[in-house]
LONUPA-653988 format. One record per residue: x, y, z of N, C-alpha, C in turn; residue in one letter. Coordinates in steps of 0.001 Angstrom, whole numbers, plus 500000, padded with zeros to 6 digits. Each point is the difference from the previous one (the first is absolute). Example, Ala and Ser with C-alpha at 12.3 -4.5 7.8 and 13.67 -1.06 7.14 Angstrom:
// residues 2
513190494310507800499110501190500000500900501200500000a;499650501050499280500820501190500060499230501090500730s;
//
This chain:
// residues 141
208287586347435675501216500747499755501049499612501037x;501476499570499374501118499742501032500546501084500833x;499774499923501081500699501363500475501484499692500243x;500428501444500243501571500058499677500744500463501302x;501095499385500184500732500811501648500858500744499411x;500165501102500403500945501233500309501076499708500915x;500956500398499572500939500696501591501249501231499599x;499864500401501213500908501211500430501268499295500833x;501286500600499702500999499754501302501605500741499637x;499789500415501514501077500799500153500926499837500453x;501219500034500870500659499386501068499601499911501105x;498544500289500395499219499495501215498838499564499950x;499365499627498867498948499353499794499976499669498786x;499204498745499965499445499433498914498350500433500450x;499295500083498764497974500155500296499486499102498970x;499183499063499885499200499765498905498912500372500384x;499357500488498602498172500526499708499798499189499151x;498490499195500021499597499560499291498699500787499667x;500141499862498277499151500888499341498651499484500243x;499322498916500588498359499770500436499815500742501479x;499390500867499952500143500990500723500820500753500570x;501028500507499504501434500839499779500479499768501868x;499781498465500398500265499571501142501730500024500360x;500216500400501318501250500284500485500489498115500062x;500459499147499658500358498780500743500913499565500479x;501060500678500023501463499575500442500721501680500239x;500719499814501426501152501343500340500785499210500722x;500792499794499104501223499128500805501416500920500067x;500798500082501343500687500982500806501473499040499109x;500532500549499109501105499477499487501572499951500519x;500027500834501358501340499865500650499155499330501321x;499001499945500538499718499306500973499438498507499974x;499590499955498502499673498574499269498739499516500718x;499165500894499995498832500191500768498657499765499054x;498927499434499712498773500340499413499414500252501509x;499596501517499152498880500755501140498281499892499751x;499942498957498631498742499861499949499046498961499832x;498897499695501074499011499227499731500470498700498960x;500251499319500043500258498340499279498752500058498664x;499114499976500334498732500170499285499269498314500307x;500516499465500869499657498680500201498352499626500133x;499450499083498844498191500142499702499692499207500907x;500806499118500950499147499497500616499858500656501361x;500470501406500188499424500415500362499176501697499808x;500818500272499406499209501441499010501535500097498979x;499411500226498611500944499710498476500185501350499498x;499236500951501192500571501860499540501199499654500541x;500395501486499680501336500790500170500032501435500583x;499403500976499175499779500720500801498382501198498965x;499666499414499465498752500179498877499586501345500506x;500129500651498543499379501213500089497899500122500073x;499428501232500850498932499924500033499295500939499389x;499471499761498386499231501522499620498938499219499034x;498997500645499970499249500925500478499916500032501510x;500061499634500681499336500169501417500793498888501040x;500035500157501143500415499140500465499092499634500790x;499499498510500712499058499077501125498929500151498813x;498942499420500820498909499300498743498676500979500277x;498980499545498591498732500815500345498681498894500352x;499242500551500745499056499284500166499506499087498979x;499876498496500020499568499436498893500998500719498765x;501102500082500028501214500197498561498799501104499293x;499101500863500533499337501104499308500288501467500073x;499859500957498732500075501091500256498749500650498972x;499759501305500407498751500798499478500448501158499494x;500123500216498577500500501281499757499258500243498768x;498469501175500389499326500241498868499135499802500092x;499597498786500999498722499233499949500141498598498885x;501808500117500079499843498462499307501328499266500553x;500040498427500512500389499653500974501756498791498836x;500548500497501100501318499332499579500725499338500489x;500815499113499696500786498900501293501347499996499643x;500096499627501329501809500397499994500525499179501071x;500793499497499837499920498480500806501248500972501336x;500509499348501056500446500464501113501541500686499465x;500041500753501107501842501152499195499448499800497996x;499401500286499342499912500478498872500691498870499280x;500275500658498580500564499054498617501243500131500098x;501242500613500230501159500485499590501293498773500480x;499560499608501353500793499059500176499899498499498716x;499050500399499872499954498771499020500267500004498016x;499915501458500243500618500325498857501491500226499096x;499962500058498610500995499672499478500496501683499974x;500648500410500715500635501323499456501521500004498915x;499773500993498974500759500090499096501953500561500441x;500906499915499905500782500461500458500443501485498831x;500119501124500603499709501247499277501396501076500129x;500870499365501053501128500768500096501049498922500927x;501444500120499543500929499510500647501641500110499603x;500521500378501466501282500591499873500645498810500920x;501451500445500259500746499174500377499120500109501870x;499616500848500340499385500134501247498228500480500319x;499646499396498810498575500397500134499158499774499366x;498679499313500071499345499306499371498381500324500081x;499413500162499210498305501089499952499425498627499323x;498864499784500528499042499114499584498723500713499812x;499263499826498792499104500666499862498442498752499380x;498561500865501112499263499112499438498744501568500022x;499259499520498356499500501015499685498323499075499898x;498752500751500053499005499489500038499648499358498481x;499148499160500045499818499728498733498526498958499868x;499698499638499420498610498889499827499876499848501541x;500650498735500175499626499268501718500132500896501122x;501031500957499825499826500428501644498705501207499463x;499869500304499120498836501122499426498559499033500835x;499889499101499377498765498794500389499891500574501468x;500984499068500838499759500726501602500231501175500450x;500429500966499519500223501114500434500159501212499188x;499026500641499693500007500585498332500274501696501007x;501466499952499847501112501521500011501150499440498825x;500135500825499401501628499632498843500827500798501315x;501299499230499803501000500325501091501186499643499015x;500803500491500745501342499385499624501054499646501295x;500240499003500512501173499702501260500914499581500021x;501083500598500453501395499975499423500857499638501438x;500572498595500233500336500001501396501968499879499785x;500724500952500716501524500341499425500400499045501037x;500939499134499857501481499695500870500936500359499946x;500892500775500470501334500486500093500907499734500980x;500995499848499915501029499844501266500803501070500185x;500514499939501112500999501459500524500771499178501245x;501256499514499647500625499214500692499322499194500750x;499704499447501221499405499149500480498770500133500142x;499156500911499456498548500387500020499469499835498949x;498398499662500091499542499913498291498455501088500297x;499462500322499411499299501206500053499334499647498830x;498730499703500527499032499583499269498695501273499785x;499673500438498781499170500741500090498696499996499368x;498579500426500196498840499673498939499811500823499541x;499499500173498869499029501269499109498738499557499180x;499061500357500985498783499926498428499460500884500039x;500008500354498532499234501012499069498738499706499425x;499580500968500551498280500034499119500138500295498521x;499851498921499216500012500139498550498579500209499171x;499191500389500658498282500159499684499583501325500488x;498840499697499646499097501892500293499460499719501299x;499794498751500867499599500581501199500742499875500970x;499093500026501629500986499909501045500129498746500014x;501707499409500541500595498937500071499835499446501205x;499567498696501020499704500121500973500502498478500466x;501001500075500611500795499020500134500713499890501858x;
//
């Protein structure tokens, strides 16, 4: 799947998000003509600023035990690497949403729903998360 860039901009910022992991990659200061962010340069790390969910740092041997039956989940979780859907957007605000489904079920069987907002407010952008437990048990993230 092609992922897609977003952007927001106001008279003090420009933002792009890119929808494979509803990643922040660009805040560039438009009266100071400034990028305030990370290059993303691979030769030496090709993030930006990658979101971390399920979990963030790694598990012993990429394992987890829930039940008495064992699951893997590779280091900071699936999300950065995922395609999130874009679910809301205004002239100043932009909601990316990634909901569980087959694959992240495989490694990590909670239904969720995570919804990560960008907004701006003059020279500030205010980034916020939400996930919802969309299942009958506890969500554990």
């Amino acid at each position: 799947m092609q992922s897609n860039m977003y952007s927001l901009e106001n008279e003090y910022l420009t933002i792009a998000v890119n929808s494979k992991g509803a990643e922040l990659q660009r805040v560039f200061g438009r009266k100071d003509q400034i990028e305030y962010m990370w290059n993303g340069d691979p030769a030496f790390w090709s993030k930006h600023s990658p979101v971390l969910f399920p979990m963030v740092g790694a598990l012993k041997a990429d394992t987890y035990y829930l039940n008495d039956k064992a699951y893997q989940l590779n280091r900071h979780g699936f999300a950065r690497d995922m395609e999130f859907v874009i679910t809301a957007q205004s002239a100043d605000r932009l909601v990316l949403t990634l909901e569980s489904n087959a694959e992240t079920l495989f490694k990590y069987p909670f239904a969720f729903r995570f919804d990560i907002s960008y907004e701006l407010f003059q020279n500030s952008i205010k980034v916020s998360y939400r996930v919802s437990n969309t299942g009958k048990s506890i969500l554990y993230f």
